[in-house]
Backbone as a chain_set.jsonl record, in Angstrom:
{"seq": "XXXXXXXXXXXXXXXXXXXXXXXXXXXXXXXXXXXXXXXXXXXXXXXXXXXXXXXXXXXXXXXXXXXXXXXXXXXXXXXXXXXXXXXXXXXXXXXXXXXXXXXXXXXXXXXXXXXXXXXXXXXXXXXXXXXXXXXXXXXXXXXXXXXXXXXXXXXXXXX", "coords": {"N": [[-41.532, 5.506, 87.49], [-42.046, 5.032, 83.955], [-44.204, 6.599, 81.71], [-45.877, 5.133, 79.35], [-46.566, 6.3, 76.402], [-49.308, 5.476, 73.809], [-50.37, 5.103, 70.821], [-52.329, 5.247, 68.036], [-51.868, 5.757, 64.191], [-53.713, 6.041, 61.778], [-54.617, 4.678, 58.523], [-54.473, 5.615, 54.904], [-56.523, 6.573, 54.128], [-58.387, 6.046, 55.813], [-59.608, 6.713, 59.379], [-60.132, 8.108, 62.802], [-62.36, 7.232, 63.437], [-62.415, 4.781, 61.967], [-62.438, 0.788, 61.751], [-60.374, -0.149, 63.016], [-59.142, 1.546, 64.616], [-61.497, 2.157, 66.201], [-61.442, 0.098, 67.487], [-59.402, 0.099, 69.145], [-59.504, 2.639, 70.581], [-61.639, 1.724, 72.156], [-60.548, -0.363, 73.952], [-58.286, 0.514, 74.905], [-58.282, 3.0, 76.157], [-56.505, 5.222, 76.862], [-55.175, 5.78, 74.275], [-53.939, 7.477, 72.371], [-55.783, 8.307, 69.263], [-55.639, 10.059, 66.758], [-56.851, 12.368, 64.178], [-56.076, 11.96, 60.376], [-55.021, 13.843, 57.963], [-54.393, 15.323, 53.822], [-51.57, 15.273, 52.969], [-48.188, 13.468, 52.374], [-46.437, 15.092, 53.653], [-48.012, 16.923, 55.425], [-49.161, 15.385, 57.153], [-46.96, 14.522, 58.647], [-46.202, 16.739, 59.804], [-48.312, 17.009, 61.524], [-48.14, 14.495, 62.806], [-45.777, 15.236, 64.626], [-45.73, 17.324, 65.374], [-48.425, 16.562, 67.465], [-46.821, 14.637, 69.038], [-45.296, 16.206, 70.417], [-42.56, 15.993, 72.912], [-42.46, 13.544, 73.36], [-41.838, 10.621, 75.295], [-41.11, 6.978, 74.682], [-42.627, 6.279, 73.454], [-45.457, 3.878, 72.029], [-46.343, 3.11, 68.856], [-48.763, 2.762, 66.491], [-49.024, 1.68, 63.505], [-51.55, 1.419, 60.723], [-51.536, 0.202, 57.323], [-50.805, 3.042, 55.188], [-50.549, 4.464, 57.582], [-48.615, 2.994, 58.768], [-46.701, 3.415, 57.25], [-45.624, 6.185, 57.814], [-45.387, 5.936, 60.703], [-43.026, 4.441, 61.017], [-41.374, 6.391, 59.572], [-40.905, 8.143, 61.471], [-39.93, 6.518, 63.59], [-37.269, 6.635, 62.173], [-36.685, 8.797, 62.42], [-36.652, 9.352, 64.999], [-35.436, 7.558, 66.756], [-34.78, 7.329, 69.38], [-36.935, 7.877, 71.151], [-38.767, 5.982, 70.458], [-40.319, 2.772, 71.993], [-41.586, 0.235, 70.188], [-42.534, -0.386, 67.724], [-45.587, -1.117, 65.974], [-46.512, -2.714, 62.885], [-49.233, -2.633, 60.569], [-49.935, -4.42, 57.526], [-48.086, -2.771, 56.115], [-47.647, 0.484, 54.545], [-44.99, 0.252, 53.098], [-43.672, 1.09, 50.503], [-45.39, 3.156, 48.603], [-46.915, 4.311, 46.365], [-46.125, 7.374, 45.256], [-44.174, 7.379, 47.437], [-41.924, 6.488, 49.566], [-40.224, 4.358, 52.523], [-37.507, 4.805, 52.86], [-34.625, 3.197, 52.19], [-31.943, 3.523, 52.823], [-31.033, 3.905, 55.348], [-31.228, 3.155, 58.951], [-32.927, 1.439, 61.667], [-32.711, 0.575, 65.093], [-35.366, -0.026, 66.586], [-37.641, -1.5, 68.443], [-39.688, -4.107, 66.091], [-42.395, -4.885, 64.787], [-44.537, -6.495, 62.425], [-47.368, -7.317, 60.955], [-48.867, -8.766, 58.284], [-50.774, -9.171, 55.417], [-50.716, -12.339, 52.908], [-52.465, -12.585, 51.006], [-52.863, -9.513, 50.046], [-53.997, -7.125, 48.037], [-53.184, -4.375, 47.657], [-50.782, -3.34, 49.464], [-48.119, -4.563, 48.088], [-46.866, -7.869, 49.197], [-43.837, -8.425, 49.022], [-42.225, -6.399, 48.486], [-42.507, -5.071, 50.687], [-41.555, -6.793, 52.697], [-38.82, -6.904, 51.687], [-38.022, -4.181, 52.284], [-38.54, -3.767, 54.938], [-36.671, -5.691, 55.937], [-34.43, -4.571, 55.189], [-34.083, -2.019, 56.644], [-35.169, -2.545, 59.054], [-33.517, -3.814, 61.992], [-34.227, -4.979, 64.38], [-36.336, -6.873, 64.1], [-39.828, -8.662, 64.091], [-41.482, -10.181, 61.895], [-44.584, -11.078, 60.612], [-46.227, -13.008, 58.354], [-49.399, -13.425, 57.192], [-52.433, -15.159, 56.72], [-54.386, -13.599, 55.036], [-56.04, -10.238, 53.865], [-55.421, -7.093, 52.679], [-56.821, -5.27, 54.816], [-56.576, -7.112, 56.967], [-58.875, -8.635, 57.592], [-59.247, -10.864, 59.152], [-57.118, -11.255, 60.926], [-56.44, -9.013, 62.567], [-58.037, -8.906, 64.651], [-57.261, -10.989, 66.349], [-54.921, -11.017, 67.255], [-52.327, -10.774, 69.961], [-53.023, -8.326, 71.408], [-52.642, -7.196, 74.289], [-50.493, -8.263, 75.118], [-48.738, -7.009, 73.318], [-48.932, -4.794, 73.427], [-49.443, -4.038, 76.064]], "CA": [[-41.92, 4.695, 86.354], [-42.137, 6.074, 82.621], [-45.984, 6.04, 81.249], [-45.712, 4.749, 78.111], [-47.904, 6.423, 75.718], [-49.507, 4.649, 72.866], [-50.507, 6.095, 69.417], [-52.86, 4.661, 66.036], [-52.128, 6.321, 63.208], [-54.574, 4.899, 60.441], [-53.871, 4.669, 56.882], [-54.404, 7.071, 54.121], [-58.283, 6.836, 53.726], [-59.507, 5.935, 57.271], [-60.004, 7.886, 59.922], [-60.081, 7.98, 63.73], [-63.711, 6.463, 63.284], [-62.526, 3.428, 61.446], [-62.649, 0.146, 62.574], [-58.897, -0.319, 63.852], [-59.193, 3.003, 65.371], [-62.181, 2.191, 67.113], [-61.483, -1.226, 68.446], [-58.316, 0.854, 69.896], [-60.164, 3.427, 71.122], [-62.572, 0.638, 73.442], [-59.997, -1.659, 74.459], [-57.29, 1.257, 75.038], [-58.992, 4.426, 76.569], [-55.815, 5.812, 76.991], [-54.442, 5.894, 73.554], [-54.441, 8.812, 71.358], [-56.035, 8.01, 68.035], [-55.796, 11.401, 66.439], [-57.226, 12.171, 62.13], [-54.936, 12.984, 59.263], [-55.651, 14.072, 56.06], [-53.39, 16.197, 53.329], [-50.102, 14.506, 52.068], [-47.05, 12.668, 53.69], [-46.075, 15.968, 54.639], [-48.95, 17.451, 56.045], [-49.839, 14.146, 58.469], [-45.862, 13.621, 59.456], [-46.27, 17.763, 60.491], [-48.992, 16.992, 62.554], [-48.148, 14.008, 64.168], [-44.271, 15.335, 65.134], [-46.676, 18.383, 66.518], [-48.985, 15.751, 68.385], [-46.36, 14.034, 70.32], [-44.016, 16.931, 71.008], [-41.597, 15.639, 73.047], [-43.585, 12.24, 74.359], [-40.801, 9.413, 74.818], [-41.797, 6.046, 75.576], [-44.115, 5.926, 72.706], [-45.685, 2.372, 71.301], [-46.656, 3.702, 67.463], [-49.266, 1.129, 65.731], [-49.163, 2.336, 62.267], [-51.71, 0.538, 59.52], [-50.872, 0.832, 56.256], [-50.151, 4.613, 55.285], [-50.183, 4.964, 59.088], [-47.729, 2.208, 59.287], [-45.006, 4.229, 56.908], [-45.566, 7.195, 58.777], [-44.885, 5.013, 62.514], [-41.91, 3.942, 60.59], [-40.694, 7.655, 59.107], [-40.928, 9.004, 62.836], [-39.196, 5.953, 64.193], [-36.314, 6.574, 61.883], [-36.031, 10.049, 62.532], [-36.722, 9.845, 66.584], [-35.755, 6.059, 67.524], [-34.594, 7.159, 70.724], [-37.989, 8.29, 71.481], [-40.164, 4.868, 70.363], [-40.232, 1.999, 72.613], [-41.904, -0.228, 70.127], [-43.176, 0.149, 66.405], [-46.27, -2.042, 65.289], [-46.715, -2.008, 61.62], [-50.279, -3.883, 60.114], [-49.837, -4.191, 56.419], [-47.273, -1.192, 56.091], [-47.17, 0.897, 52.56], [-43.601, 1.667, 53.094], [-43.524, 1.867, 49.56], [-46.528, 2.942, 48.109], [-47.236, 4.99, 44.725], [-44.268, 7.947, 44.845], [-44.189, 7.74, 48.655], [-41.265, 4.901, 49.815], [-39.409, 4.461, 53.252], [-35.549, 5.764, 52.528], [-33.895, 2.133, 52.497], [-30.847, 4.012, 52.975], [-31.332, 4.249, 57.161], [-31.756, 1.607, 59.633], [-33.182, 1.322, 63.276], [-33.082, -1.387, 66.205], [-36.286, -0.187, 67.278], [-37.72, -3.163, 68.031], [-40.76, -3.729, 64.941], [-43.537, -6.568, 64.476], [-45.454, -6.484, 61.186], [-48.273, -8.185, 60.326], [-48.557, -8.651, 56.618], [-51.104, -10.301, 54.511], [-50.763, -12.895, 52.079], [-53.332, -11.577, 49.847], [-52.693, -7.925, 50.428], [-53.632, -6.23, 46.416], [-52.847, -2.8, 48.103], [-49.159, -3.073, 49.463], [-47.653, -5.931, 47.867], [-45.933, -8.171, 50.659], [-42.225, -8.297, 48.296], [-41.476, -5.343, 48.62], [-42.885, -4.435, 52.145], [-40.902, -7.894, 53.2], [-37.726, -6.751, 51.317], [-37.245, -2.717, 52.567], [-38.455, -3.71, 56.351], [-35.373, -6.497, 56.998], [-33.303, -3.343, 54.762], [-34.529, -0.892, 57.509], [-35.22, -2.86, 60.622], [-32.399, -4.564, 62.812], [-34.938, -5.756, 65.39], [-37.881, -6.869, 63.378], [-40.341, -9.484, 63.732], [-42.427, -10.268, 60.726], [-45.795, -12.213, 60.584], [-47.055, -12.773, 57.063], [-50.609, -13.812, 57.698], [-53.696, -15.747, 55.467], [-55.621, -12.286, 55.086], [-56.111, -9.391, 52.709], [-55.138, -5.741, 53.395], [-57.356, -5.008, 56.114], [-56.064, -7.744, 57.893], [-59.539, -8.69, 58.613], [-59.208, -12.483, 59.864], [-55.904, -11.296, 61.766], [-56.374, -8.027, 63.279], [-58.624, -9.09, 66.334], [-57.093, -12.135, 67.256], [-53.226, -10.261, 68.187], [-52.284, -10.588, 71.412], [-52.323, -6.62, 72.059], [-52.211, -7.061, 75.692], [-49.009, -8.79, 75.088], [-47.509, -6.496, 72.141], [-49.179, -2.682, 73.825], [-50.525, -3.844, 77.162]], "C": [[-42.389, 5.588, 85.205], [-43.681, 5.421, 82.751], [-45.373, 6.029, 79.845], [-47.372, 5.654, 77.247], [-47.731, 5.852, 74.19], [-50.26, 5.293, 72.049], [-51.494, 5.168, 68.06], [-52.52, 5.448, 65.361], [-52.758, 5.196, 62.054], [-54.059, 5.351, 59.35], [-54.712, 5.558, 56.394], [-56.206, 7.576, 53.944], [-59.13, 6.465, 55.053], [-59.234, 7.066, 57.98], [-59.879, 7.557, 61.514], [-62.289, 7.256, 63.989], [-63.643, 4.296, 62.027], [-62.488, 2.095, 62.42], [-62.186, -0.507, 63.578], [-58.778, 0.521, 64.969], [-60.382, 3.022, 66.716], [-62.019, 1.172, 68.483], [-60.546, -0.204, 69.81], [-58.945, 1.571, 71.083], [-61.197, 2.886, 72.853], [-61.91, 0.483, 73.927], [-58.604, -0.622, 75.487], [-57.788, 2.821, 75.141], [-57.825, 5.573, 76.177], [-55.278, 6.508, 75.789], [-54.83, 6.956, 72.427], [-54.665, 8.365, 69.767], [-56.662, 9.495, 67.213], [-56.342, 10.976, 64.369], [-56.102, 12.287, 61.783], [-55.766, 12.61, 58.071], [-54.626, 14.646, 55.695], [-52.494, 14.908, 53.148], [-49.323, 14.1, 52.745], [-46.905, 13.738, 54.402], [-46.869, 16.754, 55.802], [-48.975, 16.63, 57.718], [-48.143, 14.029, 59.189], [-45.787, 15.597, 60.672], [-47.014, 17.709, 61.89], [-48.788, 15.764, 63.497], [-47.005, 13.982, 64.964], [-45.212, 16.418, 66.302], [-46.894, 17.372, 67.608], [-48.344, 15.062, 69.298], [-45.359, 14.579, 70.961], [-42.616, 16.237, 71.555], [-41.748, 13.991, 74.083], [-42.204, 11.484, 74.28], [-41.714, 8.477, 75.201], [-42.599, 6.195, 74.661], [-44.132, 4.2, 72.306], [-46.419, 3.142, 70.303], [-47.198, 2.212, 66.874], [-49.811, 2.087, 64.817], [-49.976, 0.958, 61.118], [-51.781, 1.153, 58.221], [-50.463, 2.005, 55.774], [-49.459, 5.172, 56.099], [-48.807, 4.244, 59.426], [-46.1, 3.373, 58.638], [-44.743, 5.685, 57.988], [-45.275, 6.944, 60.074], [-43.4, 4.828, 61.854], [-40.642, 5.289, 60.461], [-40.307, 8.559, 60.588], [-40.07, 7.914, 63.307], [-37.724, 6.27, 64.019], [-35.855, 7.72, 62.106], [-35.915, 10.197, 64.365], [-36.479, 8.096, 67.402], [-35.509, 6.317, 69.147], [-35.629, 7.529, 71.758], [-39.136, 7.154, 71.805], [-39.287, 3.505, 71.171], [-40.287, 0.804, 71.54], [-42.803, 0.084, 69.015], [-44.055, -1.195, 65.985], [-46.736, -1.834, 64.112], [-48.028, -3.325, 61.112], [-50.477, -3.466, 58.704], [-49.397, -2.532, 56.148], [-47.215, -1.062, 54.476], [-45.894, 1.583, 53.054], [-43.103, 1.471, 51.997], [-45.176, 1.615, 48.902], [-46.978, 4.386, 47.353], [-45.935, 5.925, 44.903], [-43.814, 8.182, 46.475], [-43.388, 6.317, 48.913], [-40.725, 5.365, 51.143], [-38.019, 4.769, 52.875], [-34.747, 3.763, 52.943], [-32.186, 2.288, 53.306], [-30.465, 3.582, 54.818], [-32.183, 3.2, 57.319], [-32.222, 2.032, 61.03], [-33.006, 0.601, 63.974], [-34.262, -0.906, 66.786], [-36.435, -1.413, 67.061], [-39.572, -2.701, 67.238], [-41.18, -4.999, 64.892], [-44.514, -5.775, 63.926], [-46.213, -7.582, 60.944], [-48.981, -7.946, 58.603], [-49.153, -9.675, 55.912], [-50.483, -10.777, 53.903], [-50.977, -12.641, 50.599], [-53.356, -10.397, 49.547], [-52.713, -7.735, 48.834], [-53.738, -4.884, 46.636], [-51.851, -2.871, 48.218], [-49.105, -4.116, 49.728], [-46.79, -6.425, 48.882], [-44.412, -7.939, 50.218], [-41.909, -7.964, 48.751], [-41.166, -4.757, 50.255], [-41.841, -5.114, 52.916], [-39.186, -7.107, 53.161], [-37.236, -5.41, 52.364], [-37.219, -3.266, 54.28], [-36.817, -4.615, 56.876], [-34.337, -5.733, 56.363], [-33.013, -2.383, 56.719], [-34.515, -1.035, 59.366], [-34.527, -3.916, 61.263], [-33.362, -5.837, 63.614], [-36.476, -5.856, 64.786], [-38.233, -8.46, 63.474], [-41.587, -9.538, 62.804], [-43.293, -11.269, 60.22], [-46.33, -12.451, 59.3], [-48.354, -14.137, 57.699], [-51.733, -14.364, 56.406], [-54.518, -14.535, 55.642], [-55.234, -11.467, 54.134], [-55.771, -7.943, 53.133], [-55.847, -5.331, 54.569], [-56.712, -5.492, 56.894], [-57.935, -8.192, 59.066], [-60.242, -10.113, 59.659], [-58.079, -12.152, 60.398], [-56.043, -10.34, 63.331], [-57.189, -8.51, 64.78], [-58.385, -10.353, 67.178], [-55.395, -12.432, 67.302], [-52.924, -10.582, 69.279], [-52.256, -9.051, 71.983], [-52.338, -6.569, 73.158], [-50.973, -7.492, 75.545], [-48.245, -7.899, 74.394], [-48.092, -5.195, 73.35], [-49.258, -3.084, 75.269], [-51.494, -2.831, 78.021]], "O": [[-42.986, 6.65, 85.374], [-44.183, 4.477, 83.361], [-44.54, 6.81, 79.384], [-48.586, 5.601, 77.447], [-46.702, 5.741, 73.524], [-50.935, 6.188, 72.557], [-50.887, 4.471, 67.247], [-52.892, 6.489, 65.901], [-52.429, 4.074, 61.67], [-53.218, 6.239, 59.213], [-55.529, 6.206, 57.048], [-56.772, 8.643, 53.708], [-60.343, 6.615, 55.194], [-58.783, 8.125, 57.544], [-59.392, 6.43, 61.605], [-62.996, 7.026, 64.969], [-64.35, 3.349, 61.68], [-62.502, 2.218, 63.645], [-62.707, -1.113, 64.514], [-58.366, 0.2, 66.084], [-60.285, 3.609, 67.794], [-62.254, 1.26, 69.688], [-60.908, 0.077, 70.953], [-58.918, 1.203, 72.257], [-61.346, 3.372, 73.974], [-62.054, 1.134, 74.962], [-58.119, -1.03, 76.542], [-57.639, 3.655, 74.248], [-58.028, 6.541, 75.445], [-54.897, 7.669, 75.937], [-55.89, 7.095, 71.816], [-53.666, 8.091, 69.102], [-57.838, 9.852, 67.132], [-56.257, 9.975, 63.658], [-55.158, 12.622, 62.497], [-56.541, 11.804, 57.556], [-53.73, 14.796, 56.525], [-52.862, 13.735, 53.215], [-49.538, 14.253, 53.947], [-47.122, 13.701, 55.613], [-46.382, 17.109, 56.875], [-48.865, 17.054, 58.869], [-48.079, 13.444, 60.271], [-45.453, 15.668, 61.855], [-46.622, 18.131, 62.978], [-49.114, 15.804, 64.683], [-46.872, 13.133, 65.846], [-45.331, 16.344, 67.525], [-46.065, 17.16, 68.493], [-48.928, 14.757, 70.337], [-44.628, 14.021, 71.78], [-41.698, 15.965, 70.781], [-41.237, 13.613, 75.138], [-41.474, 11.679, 73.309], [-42.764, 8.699, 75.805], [-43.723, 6.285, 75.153], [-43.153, 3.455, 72.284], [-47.223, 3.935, 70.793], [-46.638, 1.121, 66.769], [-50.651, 2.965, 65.017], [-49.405, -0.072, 60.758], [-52.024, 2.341, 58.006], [-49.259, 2.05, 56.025], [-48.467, 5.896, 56.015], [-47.988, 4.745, 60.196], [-45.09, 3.822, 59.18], [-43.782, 5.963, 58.706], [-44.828, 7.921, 60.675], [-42.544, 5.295, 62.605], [-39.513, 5.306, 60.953], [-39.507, 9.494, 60.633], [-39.005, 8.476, 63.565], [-36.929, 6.288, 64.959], [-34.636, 7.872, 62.04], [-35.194, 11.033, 64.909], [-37.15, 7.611, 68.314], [-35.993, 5.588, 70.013], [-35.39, 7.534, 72.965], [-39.982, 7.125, 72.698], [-38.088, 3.248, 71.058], [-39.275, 0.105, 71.603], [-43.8, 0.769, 69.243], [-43.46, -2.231, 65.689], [-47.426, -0.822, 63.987], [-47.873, -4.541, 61.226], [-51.05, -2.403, 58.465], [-50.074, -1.511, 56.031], [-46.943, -1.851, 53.571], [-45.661, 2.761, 53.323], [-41.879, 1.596, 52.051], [-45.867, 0.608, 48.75], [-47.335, 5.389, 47.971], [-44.815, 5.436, 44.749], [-43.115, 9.163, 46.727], [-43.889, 5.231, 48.623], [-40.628, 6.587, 51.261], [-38.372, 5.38, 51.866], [-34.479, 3.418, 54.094], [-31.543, 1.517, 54.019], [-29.492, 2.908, 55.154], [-33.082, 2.614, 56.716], [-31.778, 3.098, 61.457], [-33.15, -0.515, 63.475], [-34.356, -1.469, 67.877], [-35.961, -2.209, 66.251], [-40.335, -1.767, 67.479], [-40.492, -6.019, 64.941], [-45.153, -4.84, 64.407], [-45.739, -8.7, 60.742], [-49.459, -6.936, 58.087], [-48.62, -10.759, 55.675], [-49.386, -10.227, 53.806], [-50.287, -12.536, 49.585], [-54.029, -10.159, 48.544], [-51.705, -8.07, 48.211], [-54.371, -4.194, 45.836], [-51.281, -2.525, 47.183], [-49.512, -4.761, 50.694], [-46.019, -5.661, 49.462], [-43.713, -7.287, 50.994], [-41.208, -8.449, 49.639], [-40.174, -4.271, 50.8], [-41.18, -4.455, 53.718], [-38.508, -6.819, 54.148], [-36.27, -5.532, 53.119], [-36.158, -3.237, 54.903], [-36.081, -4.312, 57.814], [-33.21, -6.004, 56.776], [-32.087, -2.293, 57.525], [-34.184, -0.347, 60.331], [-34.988, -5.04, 61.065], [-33.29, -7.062, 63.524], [-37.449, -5.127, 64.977], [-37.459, -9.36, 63.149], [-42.608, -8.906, 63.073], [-42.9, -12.195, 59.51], [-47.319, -11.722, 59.237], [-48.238, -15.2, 58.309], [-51.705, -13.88, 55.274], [-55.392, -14.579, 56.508], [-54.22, -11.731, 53.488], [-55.988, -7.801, 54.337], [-55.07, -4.981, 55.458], [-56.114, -4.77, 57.691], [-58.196, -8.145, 60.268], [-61.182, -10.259, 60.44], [-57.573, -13.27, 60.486], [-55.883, -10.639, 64.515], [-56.673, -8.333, 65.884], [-58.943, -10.724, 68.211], [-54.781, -13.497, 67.357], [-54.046, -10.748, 69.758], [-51.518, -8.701, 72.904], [-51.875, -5.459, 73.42], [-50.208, -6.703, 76.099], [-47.055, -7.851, 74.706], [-47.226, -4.834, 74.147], [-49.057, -2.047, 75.902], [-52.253, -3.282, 78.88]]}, "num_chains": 1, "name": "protein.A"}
């Protein structure tokens, strides 16, 4: 039997102390919730480093984190089991996903309403560009996602 390993990357200004990161961290001993800091390139260096040659990953990317779950999916799908994206900036200021390239990972986004960080449009538009096998939740909440995020099923989506 494969072990699945499971991954947070947080978005551009949190941290492995935030509050996504932490819940994770409780609920999911196992799961590597590593920092990043520095620029797309910096954080996609370190987390290609961080999972060497892991297959069998589940990648739960929120926002920043989410394009970056996304940018690794598209370059290593045969690697990810299972991409969760919570309010994804996969385009966000001069930093966009490549519409160009598609995946069947399979992908479930949760995606405010209210979101005045990464507008849903766009996020809506590139993901059904990008992702074959995508399910997509738009939710009554605001970028955090903080009336959504703790009432997921993540035993059901990560177990």
């Amino acid at each position: 039997m494969r072990i699945i390993t499971k991954v947070f990357i947080h978005g551009l200004e949190s941290s492995s102390k935030g509050t996504k990161a932490v819940f994770f961290k409780e609920r999911y001993p196992e799961m590597i919730v590593p920092d990043f800091n520095g620029d797309l390139n910096e954080r996609m260096k370190k987390l290609t480093a961080l999972l060497g040659d892991k297959e069998d990953l589940m990648l739960i990317g929120s926002s920043f984190g989410g394009l970056m779950g996304a940018l690794f999916s598209l370059r290593y799908p045969e690697r990810v089991r299972r991409l969760i994206l919570l309010a994804p900036a996969l385009c966000f200021r001069e930093y966009k996903l490549p519409d160009s390239e598609t995946t069947d990972v399979p992908v479930v986004i949760y995606h405010g309403d209210r979101d005045e960080v990464v507008p849903l449009g766009p996020v809506r538009k590139i993901s059904r560009k990008v992702f074959s096998n995508l399910t997509f939740h738009v939710v009554d909440d605001d970028h955090l996602l903080h009336k959504t995020f703790k009432t997921i099923d993540w035993d059901g989506l990560i177990g």
